[in-house]
Backbone as CSV, one residue per row, in Angstrom:
resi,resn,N_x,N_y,N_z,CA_x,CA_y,CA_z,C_x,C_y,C_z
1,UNK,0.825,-1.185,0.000,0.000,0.000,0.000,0.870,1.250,0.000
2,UNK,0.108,2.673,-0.459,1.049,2.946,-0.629,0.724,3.639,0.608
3,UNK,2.176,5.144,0.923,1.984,5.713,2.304,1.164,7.101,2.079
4,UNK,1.012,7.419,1.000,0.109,8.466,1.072,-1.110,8.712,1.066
5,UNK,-1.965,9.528,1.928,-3.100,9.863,2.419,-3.850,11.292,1.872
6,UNK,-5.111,10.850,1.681,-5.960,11.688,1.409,-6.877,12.290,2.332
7,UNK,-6.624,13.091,2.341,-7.181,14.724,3.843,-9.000,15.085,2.557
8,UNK,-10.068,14.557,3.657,-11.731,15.242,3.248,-11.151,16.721,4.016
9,UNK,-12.339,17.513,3.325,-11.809,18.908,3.401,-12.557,18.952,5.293
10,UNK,-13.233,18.384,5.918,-13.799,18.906,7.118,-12.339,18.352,8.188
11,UNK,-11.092,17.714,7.687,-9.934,17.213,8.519,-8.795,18.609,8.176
12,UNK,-9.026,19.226,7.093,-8.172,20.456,6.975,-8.947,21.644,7.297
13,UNK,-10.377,21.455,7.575,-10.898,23.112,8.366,-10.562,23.095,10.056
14,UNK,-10.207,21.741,10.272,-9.934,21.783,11.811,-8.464,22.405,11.686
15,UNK,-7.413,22.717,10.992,-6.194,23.333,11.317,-6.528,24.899,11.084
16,UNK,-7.625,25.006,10.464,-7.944,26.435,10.507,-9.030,26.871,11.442
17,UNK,-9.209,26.073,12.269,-10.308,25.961,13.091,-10.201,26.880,14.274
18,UNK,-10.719,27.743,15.209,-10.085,28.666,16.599,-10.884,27.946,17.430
19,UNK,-11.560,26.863,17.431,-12.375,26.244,18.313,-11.682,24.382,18.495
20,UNK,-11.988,23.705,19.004,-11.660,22.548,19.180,-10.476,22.339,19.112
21,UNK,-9.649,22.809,19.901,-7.904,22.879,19.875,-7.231,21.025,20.082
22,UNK,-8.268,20.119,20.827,-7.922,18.945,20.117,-7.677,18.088,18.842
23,UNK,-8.785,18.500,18.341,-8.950,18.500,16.834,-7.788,19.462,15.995
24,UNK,-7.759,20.871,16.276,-7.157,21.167,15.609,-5.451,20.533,15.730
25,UNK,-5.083,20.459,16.992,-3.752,19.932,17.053,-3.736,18.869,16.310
26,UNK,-4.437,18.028,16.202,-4.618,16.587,15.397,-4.351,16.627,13.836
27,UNK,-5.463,17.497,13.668,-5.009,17.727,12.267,-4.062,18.523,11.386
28,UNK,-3.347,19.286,11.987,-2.138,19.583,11.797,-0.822,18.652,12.397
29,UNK,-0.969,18.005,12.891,0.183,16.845,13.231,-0.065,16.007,11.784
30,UNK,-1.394,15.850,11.644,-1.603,14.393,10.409,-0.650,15.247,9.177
31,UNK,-1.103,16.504,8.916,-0.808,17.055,7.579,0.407,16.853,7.509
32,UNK,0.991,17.602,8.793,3.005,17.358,8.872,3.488,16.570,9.046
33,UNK,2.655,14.908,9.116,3.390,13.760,9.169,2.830,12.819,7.793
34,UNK,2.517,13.353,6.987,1.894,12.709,6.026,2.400,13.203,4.890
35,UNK,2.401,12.399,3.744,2.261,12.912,2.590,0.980,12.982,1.801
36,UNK,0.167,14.026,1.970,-1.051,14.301,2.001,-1.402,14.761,0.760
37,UNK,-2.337,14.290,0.201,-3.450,14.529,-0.990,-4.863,15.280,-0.761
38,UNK,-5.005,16.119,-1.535,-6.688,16.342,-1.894,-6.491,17.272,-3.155
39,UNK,-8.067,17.210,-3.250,-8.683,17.251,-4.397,-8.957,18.868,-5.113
40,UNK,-8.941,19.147,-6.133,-9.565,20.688,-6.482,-10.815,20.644,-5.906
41,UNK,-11.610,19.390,-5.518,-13.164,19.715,-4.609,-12.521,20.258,-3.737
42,UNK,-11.720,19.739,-2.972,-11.024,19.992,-1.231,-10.690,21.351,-1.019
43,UNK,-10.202,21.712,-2.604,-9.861,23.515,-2.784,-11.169,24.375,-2.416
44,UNK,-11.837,23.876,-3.495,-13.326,24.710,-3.636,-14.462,24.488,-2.687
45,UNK,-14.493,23.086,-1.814,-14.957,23.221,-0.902,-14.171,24.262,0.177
46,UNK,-13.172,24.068,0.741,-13.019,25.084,1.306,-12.963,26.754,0.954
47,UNK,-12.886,27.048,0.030,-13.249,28.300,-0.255,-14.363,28.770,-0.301
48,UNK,-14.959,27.896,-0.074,-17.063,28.185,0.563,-16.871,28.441,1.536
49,UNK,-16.285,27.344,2.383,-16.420,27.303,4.156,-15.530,28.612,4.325
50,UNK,-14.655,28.933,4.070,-13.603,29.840,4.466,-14.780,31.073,4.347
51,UNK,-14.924,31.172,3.475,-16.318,32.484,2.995,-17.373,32.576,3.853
52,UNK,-18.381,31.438,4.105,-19.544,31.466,4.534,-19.228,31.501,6.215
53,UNK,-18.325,30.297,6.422,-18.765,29.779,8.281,-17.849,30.594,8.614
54,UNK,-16.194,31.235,8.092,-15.169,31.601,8.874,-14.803,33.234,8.705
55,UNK,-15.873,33.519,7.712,-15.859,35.092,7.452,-14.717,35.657,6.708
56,UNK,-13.501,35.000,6.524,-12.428,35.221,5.907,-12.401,36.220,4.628
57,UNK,-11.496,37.002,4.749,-11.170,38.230,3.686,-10.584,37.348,2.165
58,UNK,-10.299,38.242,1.554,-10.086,37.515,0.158,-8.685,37.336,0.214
59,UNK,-7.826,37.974,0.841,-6.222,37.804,1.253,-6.315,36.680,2.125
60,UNK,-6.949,36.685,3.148,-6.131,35.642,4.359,-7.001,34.363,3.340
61,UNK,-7.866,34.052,2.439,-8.121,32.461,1.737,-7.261,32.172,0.627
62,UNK,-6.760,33.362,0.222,-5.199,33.189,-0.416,-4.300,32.591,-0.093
63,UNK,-3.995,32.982,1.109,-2.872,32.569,1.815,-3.303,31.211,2.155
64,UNK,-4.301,30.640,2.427,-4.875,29.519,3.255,-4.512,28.546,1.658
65,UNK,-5.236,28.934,0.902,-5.093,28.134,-0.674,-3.490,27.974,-1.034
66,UNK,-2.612,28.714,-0.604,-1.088,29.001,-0.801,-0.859,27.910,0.125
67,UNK,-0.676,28.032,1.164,-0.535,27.444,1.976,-0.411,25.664,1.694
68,UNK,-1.807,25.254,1.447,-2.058,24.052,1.609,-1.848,23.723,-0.237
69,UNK,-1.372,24.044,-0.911,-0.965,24.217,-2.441,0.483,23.560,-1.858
70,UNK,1.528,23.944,-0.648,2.539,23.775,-0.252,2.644,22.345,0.299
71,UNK,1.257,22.083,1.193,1.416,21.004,2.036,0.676,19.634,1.163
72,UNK,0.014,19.918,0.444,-0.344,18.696,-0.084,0.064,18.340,-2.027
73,UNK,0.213,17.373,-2.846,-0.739,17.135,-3.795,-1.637,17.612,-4.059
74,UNK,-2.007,18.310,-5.054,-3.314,18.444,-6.026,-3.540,17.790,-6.369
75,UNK,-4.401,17.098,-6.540,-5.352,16.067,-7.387,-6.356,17.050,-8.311
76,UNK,-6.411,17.217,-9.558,-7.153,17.428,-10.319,-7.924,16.654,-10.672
77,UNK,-9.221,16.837,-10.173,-10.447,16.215,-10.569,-10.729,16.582,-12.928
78,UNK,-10.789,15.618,-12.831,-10.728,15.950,-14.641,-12.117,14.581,-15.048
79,UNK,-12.974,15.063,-16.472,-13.988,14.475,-16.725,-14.133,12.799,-15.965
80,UNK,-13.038,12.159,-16.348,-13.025,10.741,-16.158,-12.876,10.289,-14.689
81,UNK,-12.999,11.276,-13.880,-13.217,11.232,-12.203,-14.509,11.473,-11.602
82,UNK,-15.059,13.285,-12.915,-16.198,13.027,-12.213,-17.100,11.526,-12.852
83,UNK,-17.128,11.027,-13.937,-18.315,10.008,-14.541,-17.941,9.323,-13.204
84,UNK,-16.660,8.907,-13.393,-16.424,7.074,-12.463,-16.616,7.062,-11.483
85,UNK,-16.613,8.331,-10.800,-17.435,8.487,-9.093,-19.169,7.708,-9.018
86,UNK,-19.387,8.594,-9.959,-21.283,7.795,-9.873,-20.472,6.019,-9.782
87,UNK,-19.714,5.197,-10.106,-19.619,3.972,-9.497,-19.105,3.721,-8.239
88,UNK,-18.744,4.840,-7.934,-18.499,4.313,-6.212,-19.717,4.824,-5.676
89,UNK,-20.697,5.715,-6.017,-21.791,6.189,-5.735,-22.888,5.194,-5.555
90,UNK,-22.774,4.433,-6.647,-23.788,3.281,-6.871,-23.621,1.714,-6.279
91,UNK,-22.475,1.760,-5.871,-21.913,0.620,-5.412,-21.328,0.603,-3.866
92,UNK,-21.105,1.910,-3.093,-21.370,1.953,-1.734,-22.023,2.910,-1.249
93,UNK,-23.077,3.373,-1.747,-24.207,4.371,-1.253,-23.567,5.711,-0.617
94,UNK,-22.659,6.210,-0.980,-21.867,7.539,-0.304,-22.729,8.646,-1.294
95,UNK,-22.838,9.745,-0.760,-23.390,10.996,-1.555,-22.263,11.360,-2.702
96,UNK,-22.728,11.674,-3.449,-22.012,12.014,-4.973,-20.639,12.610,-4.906
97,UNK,-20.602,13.412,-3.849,-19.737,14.210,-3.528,-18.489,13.829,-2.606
98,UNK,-18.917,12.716,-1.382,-18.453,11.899,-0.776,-17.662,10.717,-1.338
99,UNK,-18.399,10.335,-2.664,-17.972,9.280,-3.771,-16.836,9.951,-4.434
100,UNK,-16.582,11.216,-5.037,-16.268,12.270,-5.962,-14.457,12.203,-5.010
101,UNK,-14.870,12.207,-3.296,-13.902,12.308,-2.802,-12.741,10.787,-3.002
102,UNK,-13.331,9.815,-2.539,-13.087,8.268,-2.573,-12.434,8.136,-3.554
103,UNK,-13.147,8.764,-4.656,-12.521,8.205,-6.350,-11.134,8.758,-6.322
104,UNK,-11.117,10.289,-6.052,-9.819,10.965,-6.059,-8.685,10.190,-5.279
105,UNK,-8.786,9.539,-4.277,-7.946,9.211,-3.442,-7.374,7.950,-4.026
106,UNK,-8.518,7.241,-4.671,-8.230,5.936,-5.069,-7.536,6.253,-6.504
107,UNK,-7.580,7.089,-7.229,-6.778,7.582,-8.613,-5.614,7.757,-8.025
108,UNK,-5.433,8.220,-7.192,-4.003,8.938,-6.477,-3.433,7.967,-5.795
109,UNK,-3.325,6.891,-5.498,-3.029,5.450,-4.761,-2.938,5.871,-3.620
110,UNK,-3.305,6.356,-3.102,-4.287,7.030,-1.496,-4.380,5.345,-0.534
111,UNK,-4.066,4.963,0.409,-3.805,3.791,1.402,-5.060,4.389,2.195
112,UNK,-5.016,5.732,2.853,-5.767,6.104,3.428,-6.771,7.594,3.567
113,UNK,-7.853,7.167,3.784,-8.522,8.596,3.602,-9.051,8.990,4.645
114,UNK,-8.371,10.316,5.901,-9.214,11.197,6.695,-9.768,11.195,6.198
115,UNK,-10.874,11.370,6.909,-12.401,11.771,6.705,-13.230,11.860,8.428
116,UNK,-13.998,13.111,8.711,-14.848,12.790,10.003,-15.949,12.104,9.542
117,UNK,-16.779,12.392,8.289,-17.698,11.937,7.824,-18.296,10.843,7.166
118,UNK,-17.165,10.436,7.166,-17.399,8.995,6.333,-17.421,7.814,6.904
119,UNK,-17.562,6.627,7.085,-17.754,5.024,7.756,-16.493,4.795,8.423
120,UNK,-16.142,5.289,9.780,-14.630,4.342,9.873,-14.044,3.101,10.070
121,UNK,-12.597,3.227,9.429,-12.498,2.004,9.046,-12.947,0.617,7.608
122,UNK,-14.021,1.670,6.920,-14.565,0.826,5.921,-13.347,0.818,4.505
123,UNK,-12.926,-0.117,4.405,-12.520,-0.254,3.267,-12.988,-0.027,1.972
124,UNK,-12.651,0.420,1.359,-12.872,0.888,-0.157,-12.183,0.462,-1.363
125,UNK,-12.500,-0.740,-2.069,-11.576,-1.466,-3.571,-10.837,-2.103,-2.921
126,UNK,-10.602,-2.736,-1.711,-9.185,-3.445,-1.155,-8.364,-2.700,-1.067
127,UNK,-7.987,-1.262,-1.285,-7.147,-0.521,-1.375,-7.247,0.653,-0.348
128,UNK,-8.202,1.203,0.087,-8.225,2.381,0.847,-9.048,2.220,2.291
129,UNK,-8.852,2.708,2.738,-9.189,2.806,4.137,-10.122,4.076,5.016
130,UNK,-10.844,4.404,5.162,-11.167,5.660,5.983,-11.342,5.170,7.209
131,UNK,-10.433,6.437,7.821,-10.294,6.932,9.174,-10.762,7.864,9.481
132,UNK,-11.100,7.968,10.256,-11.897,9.107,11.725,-10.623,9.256,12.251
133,UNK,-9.351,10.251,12.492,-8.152,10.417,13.484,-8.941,10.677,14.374
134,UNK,-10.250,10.743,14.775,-10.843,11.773,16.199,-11.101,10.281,17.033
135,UNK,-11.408,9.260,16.340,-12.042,8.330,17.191,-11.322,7.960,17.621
C-alpha cells in the first residue's frame, strides 16, 4: 500500500479551526506527518467554508489556498473522475460528492482517507481505508 493519504476537506478546516484545539492539534500533526493529498473539490470546498462559516477576507483564503498548495498534492479532478465516481456512488451508497472524494484518493493510490464523515475504518476497492483520526 502505498503511504500516502488523502485529507476530506472537514480534517483540513480543523487546522484552521479557533475552536476545538484537540482537533485542531490533530489535524495539523496528520498534515506534517503525512504525505497528504486532496482534491480541487477539497480547494473549492473550502473556499465556501472559508467564505460562509469563517468570514475570511479575500487575502487571508489566499494565503490559506497558498498554503495548503505547499502542504499537499493536487489532485485534479478531470472528466473521467467526475463520470467514475457515480460507481463508487452506486456501489457503496456515499453521496455524490463523498464518492467524488473516494474516487480521487483511489486515482491517487491514497492507502488512506481522513475523513470525520465517512464510515470508519470501511474499506474501499481493497485498497483504501477511511479513518476518523478523532475516534
Amino acid at each position: 500500500m502505498s503511504d500516502e493519504v488523502f485529507f476530506d476537506t472537514n480534517i483540513i478546516l480543523y487546522s484552521y479551526s479557533y475552536k476545538s484545539e484537540p482537533k485542531k492539534d490533530m489535524a495539523k500533526r496528520l498534515i506534517l506527518d503525512s504525505n497528504g493529498v486532496i482534491s480541487t473539490q477539497v480547494l473549492q470546498e473550502m473556499c465556501n467554508i472559508l467564505i460562509k462559516k469563517f468570514k475570511m477576507d479575500d487575502l487571508s483564503i489566499s494565503r490559506a489556498l497558498s498554503e495548503m498548495s505547499s502542504n499537499f498534492l493536487i489532485a485534479i479532478n478531470n472528466v473521467e473522475t467526475v463520470t467514475t465516481a457515480l460507481r463508487v456512488h452506486f456501489k457503496y451508497k456515499f453521496s455524490y460528492y463523498d464518492s467524488l472524494i473516494i474516487l480521487s484518493a483511489l486515482e491517487n493510490g491514497c492507502s488512506i482517507l481522513y475523513s470525520e464523515d465517512l464510515h470508519h475504518k470501511q474499506k474501499i476497492e481493497n485498497t483504501l481505508i477511511i479513518i476518523n483520526p478523532f475516534k
